[in-house]
C-alpha positions in Angstrom: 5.3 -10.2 -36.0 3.1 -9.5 -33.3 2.3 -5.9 -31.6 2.5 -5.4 -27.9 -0.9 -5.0 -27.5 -1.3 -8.8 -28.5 1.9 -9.5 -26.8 0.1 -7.9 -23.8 -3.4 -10.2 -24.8 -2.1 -13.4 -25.2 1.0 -13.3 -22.0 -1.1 -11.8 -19.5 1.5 -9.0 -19.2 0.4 -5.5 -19.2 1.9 -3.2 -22.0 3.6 -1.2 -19.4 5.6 -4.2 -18.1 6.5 -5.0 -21.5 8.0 -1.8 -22.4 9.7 -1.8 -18.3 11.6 -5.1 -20.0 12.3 -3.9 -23.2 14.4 -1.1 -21.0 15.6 -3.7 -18.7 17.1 -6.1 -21.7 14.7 -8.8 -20.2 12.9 -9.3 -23.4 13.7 -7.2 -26.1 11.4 -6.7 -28.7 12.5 -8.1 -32.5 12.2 -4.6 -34.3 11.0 -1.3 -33.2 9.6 1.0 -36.0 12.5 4.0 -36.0 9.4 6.4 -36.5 7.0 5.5 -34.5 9.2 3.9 -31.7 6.3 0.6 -31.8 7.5 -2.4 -30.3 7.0 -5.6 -32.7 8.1 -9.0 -31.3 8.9 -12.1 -33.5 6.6 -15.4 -32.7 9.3 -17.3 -31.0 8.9 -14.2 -28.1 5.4 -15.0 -27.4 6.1 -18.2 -25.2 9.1 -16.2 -23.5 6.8 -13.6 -22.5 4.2 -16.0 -20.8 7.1 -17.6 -19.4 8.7 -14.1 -18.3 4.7 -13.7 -16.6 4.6 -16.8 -14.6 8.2 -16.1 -13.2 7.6 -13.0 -11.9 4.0 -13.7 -10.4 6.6 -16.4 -8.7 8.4 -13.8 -7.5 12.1 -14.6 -9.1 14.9 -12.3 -9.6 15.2 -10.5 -13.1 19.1 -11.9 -12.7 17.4 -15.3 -12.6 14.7 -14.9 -15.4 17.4 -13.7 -17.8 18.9 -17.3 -17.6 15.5 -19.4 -17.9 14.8 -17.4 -21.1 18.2 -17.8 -22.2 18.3 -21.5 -21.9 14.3 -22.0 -22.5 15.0 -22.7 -26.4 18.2 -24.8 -25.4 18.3 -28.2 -25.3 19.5 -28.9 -22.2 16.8 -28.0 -19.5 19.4 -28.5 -16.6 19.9 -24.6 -15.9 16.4 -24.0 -16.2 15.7 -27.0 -13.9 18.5 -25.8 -11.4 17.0 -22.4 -11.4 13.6 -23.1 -10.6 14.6 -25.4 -7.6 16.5 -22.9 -6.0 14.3 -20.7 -6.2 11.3 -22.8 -4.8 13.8 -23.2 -1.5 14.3 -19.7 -1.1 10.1 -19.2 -0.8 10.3 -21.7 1.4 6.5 -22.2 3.4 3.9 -20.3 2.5 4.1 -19.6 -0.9 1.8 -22.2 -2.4 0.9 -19.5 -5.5 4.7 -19.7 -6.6 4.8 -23.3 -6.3 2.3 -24.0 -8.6 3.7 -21.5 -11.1 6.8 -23.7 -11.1 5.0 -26.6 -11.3 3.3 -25.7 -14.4 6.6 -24.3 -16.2 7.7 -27.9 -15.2 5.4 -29.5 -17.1 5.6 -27.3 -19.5 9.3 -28.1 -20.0 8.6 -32.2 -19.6 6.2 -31.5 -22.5 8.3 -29.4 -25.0 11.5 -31.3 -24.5 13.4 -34.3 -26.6 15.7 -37.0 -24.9 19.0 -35.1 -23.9 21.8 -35.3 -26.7 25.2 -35.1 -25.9 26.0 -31.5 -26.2 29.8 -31.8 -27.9 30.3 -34.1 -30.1 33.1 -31.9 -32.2 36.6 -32.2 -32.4 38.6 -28.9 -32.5 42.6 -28.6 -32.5 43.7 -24.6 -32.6 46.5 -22.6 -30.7 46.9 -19.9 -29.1 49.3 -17.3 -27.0 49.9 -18.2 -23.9 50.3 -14.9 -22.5 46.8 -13.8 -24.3 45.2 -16.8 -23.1 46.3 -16.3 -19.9 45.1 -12.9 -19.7 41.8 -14.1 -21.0 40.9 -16.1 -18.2 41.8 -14.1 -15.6 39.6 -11.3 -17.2 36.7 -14.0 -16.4 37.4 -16.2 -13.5 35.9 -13.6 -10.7 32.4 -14.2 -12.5 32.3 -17.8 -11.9 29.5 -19.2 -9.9 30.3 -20.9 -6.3 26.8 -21.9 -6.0 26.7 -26.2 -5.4 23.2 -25.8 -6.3 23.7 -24.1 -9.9 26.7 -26.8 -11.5 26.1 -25.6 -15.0 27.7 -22.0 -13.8 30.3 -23.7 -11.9 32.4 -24.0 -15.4 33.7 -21.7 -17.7 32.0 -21.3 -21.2 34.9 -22.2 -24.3 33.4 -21.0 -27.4 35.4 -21.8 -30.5 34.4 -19.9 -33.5 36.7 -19.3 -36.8 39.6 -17.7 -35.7 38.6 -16.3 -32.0 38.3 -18.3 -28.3 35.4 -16.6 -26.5 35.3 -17.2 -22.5 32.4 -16.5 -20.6 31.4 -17.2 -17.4 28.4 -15.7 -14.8 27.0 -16.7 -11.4 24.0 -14.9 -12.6 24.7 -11.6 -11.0 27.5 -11.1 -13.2 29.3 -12.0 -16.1 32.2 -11.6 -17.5 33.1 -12.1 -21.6 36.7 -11.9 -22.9 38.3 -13.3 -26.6 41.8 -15.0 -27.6 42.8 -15.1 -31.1 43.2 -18.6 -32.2 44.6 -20.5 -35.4 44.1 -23.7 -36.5 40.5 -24.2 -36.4 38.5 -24.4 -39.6 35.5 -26.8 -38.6 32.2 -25.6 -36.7 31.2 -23.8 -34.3 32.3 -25.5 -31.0 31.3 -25.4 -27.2 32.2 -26.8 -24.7 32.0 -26.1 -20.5 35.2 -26.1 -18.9 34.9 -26.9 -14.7 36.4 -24.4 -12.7 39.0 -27.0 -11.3 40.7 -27.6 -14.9 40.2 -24.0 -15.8 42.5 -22.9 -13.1 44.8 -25.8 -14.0 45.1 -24.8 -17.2 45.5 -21.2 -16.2 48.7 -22.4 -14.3 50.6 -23.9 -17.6 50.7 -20.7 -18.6 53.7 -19.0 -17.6 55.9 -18.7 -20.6 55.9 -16.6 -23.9 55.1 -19.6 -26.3 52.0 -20.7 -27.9 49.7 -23.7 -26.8 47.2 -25.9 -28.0 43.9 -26.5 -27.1 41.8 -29.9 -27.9 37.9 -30.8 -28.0 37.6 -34.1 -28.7 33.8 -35.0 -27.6 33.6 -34.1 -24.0 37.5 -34.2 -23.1 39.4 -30.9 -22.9 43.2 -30.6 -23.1 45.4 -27.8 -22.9 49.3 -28.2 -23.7 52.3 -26.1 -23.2 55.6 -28.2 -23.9 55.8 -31.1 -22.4 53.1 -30.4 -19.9 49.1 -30.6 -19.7 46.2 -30.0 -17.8 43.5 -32.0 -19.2 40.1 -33.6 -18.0 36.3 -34.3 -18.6 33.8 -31.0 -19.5 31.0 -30.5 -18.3 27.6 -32.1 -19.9 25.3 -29.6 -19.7 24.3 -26.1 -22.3 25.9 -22.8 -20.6 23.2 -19.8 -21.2 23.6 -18.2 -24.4 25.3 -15.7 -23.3 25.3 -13.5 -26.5 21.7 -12.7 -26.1 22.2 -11.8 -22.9 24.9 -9.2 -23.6 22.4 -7.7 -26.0 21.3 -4.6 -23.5 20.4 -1.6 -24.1 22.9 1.3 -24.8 23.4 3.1 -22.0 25.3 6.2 -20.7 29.2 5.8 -21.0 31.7 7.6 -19.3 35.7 7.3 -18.7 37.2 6.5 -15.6 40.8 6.3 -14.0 40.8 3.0 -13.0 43.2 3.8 -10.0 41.0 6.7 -8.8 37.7 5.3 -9.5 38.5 2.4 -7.5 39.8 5.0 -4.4 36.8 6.5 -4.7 34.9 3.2 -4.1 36.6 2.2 -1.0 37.0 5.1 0.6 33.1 6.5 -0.5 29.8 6.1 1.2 27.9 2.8 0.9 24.4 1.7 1.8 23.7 -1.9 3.4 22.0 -4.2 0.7 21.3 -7.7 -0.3 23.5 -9.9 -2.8 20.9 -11.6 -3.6 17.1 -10.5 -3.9 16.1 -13.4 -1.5 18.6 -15.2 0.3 19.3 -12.1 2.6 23.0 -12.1 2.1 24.1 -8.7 3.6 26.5 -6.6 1.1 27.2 -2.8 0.4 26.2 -1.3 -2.2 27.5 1.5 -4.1 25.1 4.0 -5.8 26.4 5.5 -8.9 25.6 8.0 -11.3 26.6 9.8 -14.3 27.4 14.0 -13.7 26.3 16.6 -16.3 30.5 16.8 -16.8 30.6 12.8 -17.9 32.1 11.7 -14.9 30.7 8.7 -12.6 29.8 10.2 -9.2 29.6 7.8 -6.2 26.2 8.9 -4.8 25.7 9.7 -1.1 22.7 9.1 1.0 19.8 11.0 0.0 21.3 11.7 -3.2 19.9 9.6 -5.3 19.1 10.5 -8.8 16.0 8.8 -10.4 18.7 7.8 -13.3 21.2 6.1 -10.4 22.4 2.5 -10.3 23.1 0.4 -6.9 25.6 -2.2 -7.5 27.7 -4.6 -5.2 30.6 -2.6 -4.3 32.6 -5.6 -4.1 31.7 -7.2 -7.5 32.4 -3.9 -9.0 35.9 -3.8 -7.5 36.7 -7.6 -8.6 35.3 -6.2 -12.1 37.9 -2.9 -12.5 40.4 -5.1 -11.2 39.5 -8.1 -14.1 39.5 -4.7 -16.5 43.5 -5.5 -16.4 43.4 -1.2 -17.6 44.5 1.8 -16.2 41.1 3.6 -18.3 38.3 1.8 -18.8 34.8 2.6 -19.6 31.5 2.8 -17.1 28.2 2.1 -19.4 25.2 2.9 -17.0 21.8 2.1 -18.6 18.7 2.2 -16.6 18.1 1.3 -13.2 17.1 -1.8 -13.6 19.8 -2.7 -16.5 23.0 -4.3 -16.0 25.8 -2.3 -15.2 28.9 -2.8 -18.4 32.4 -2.2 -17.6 34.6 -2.0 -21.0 37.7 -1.7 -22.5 39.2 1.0 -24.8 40.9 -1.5 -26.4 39.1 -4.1 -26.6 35.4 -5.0 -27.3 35.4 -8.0 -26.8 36.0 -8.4 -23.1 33.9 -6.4 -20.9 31.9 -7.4 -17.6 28.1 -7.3 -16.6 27.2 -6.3 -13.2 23.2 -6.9 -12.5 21.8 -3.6 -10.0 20.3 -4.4 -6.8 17.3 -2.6 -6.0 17.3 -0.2 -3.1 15.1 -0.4 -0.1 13.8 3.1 0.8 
């Protein structure tokens, strides 16, 4: 285990910015001593965090860096790849300091990693409800990334574990995680990346009450229901590991009418933002905050609380409406943290809405 201070020494990131992403669930360190509340962080972290500094003397995103360090240990480089290019295009002239930052993580990466394997090579046969199934991937879909650029998001995440179907998907500004019991499958762990073409396919065989089965066999994907089937090739690239980026910090929760919170959205005041930290894509924003009574107040100008969250108003509204509940639950960490919308119900399927940064 190593302390921040050397964590600090040996990344070239002051102890300060360590503990900012600590808060902000960027890198979190291994164990913190209950007592003394010291930060420790496990050997694998150290080459995250000099990783974690050259991307931010580069100028990207926090949405963006959570990926690269989620897929830095993976063995498919392609996200990582993806991200940095994009990025580099954004900068655009004049930038030559973040170019060579990306050209070193390059070679860093051509250095560190073996020939690509084929990711799936499993065969899984399990079923399912259709109607629980169903309302699995709708809970997801609005997360799923549009972005020609970024292919690897432009799927949906199957993750088949003993008796549970985890679907995941992001577009790096949000994601959204919901479960489906299964039975049938007793082998490994199994992943596989569905596109978004066959996803919605599949989503359209099921209409009816009775269950259907799911096959991974290498990298074909096949959903029946009946007589009928929506089947086709996966993806061949790693999705993020999406579990460690889930793993945020606890933040303030409060209860909401779905019906009224959502009112309040639309009808409230907004401020003009950016979706994206670079690109300049124009979207409003919704400042929120959590009242001394527990309730989520929709903040108006001027009235912003050092403990308030800006969020795209219209993510937010896809995510209460993917929430499927009449109550669900707002989870408001720090500023810079992502923003959770929950279930009563369930815990298992929630949405992750990344804050954009106000310009004052």
């Amino acid at each position: 285990m190593r302390s921040i201070g050397e964590m600090a020494r040996d990344s070239g990131l002051s102890v300060s910015a360590l503990r900012f992403y600590d808060r902000a669930g960027v890198l979190v360190p291994a164990w913190v001593d209950p007592v003394s509340g010291y930060r420790w962080y496990g050997p694998e972290q150290s080459e995250e965090a000099v990783v974690l500094a050259r991307l931010r003397r580069a100028g990207m995103p926090l949405a963006d860096i959570r990926l690269v360090l989620a897929g830095w240990n993976g063995s498919d480089s392609a996200l990582v790849r993806s991200l940095l290019r994009a990025h580099v295009r954004r900068l655009e002239r004049g930038l030559s300091d973040a170019r060579g930052e990306f050209s070193t993580l390059r070679a860093l990466l051509d250095h560190r990693e073996n020939p690509m394997a084929p990711l799936h090579t499993a065969t899984a046969r399990l079923s399912s409800s259709a109607p629980e199934l169903a309302a699995a991937l709708d809970a997801v879909r609005f997360a799923a990334a549009t972005d020609a650029e970024l292919p690897t998001l432009g799927g949906m995440l199957f993750d088949i574990e003993g008796e549970g179907l985890h679907l995941v998907a992001t577009d790096r500004y949000r994601m959204a995680v919901a479960q489906a019991r299964t039975t049938g499958h007793g082998g490994p762990r199994t992943q596989v990346v569905v596109p978004l073409p066959l996803a919605d396919a599949m989503r359209a065989l099921l209409a009816g009450e009775e269950p259907v089965r799911l096959t991974v066999d290498g990298d074909r994907v096949t959903l029946e229901s009946g007589d009928r089937q929506a089947a086709g090739q996966s993806l061949g690239h790693e999705f993020p590991d999406y579990r460690r980026l889930v793993d945020i910090p606890e933040g303030r929760r409060a209860h909401v009418d779905t019906a009224a919170f959502r009112q309040a959205l639309e009808t409230g005041p907004v401020r003009a933002g950016e979706t994206r930290e670079r690109d300049g894509k124009p979207c409003h924003l919704s400042v929120l905050r959590v009242a001394e009574n527990g309730s989520v107040v929709v903040c108006e100008d001027g009235d912003d609380a050092p403990d308030s969250v800006a969020v795209n108003r219209d993510f937010l509204l896809h995510a209460l409406a993917a929430g499927a509940r009449d109550e669900l639950v707002l989870e408001l960490g720090a500023p810079t943290a992502p923003l959770a919308v929950r279930r009563l119900d369930d815990e298992h399927t929630f949405s992750l809405l990344m804050p954009v940064r106000l310009d004052h």
